[in-house]
Structures are given as C-alpha cells and as structure tokens.
N, CA and C atoms as a LAMMPS dump frame, in Angstrom:
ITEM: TIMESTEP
0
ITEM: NUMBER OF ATOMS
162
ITEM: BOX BOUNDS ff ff ff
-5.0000000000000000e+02 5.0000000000000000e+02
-5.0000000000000000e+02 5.0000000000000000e+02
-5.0000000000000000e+02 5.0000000000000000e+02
ITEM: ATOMS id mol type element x y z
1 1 1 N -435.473 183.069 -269.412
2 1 2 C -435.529 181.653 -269.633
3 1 3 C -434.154 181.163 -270.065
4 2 1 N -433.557 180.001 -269.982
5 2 2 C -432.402 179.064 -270.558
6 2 3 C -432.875 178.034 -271.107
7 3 1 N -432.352 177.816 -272.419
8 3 2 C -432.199 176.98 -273.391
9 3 3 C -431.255 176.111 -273.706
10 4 1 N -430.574 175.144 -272.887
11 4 2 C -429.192 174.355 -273.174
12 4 3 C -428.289 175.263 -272.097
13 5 1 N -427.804 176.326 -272.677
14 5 2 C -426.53 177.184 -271.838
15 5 3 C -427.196 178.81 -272.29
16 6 1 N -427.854 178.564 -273.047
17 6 2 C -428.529 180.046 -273.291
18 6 3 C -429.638 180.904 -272.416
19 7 1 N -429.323 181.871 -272.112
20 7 2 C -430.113 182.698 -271.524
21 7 3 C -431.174 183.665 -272.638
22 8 1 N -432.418 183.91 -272.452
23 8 2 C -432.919 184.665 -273.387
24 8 3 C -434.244 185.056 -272.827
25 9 1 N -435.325 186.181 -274.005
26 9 2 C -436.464 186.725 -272.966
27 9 3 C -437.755 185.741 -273.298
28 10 1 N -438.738 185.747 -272.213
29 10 2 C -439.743 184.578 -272.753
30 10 3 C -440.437 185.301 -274.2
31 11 1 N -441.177 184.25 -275.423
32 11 2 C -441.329 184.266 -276.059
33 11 3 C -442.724 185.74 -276.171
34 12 1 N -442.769 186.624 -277.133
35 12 2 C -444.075 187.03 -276.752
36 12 3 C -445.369 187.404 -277.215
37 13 1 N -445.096 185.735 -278.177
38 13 2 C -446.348 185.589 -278.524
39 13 3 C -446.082 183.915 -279.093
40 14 1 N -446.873 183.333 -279.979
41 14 2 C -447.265 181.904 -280.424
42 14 3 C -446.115 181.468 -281.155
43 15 1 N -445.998 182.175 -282.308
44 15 2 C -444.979 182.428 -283.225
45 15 3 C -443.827 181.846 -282.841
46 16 1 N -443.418 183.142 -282.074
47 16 2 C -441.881 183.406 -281.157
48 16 3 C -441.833 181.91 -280.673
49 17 1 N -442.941 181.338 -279.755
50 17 2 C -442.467 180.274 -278.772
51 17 3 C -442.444 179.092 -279.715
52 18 1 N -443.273 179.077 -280.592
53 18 2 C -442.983 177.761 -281.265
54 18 3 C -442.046 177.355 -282.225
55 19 1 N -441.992 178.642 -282.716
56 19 2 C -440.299 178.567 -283.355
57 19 3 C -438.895 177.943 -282.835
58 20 1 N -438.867 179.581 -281.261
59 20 2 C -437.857 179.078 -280.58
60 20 3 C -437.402 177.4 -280.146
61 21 1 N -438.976 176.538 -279.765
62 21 2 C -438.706 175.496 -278.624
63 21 3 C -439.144 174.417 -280.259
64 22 1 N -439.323 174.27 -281.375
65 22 2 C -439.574 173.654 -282.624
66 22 3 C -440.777 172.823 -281.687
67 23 1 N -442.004 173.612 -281.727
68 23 2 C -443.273 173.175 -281.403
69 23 3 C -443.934 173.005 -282.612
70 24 1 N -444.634 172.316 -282.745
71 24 2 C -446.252 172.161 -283.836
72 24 3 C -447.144 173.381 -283.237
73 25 1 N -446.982 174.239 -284.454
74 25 2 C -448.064 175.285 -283.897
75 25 3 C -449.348 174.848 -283.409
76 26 1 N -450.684 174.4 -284.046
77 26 2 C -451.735 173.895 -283.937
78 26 3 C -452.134 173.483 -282.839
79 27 1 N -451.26 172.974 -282.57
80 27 2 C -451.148 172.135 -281.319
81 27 3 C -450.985 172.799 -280.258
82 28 1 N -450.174 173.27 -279.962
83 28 2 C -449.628 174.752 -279.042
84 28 3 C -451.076 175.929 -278.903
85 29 1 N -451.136 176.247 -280.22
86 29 2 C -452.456 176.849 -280.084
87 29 3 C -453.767 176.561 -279.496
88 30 1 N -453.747 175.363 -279.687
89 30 2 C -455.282 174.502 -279.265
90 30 3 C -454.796 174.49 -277.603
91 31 1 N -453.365 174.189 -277.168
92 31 2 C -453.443 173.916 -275.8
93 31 3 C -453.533 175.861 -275.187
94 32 1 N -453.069 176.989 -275.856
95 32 2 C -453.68 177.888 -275.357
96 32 3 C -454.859 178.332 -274.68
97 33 1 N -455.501 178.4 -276.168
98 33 2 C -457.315 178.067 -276.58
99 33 3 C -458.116 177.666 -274.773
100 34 1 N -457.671 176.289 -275.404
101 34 2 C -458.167 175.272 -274.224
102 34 3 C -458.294 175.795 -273.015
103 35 1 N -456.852 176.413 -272.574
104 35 2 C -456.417 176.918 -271.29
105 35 3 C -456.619 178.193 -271.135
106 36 1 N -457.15 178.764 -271.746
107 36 2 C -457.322 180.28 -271.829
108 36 3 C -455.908 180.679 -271.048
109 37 1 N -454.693 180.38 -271.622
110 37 2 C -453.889 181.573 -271.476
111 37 3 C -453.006 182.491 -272.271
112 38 1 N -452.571 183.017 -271.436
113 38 2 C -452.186 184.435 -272.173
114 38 3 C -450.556 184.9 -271.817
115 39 1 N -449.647 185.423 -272.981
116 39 2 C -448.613 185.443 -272.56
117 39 3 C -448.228 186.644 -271.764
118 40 1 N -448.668 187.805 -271.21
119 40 2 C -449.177 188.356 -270.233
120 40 3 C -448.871 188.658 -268.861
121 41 1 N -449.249 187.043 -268.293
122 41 2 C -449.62 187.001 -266.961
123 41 3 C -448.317 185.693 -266.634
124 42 1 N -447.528 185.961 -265.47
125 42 2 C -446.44 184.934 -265.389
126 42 3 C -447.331 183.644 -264.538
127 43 1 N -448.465 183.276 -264.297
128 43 2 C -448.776 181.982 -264.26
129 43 3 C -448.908 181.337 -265.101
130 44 1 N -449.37 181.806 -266.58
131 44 2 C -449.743 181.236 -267.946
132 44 3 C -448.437 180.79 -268.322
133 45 1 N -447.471 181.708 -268.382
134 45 2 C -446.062 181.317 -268.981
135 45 3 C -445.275 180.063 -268.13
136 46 1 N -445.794 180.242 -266.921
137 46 2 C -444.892 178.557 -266.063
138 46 3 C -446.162 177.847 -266.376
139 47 1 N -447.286 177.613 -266.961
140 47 2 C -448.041 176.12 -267.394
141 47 3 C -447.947 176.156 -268.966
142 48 1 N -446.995 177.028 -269.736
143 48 2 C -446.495 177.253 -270.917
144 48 3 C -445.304 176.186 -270.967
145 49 1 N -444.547 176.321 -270.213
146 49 2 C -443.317 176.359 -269.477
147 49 3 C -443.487 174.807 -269.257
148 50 1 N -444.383 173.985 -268.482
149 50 2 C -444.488 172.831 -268.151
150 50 3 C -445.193 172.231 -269.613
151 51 1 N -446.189 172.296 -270.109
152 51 2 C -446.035 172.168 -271.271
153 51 3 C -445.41 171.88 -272.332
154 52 1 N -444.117 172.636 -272.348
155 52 2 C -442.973 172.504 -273.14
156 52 3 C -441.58 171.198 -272.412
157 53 1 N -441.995 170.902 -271.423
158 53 2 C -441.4 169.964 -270.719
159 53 3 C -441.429 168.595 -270.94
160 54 1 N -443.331 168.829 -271.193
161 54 2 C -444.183 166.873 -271.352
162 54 3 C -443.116 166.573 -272.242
C-alpha cells in the first residue's frame, strides 16, 4: 500500500489499520462486522481500501 509517498505492508488486523489511516475504531469495526470481512482475503482489503477513501 502507499500513504502520501510511503510505501508499506497492508495493515493486519483492526488496530494496525486504524491507527495507521487515524480511523474511529467502532466505526471501522461495525463496518467489518456488517461486511463480514476479513483481513485475509485480498477482496476484503480493496472494500477496506475503498472504505478508507469515502
């Protein structure tokens, strides 16, 4: 993944990603939940990915 000019590995777990991208955990979590996904599988991580975009 890139961050500004940074290159780095995707997050790999809740924690990690909401830290890295300064997410509201809860929130992040509930849209997991919701979506049943999992960091895992690389379709979950690109609607992770778009997510972090809105």
């Amino acid at each position: 993944m890139k961050k500004k000019s940074e290159f780095f590995k995707f997050p790999k777990n809740t924690t990690e990603f909401t830290t890295k991208f300064s997410l509201d955990q809860p929130e992040f979590e509930k849209f997991l939940k919701v979506n049943k996904l999992s960091f895992s599988k690389e379709g979950d991580m690109i609607k992770m990915i778009e997510f972090l975009n809105k």
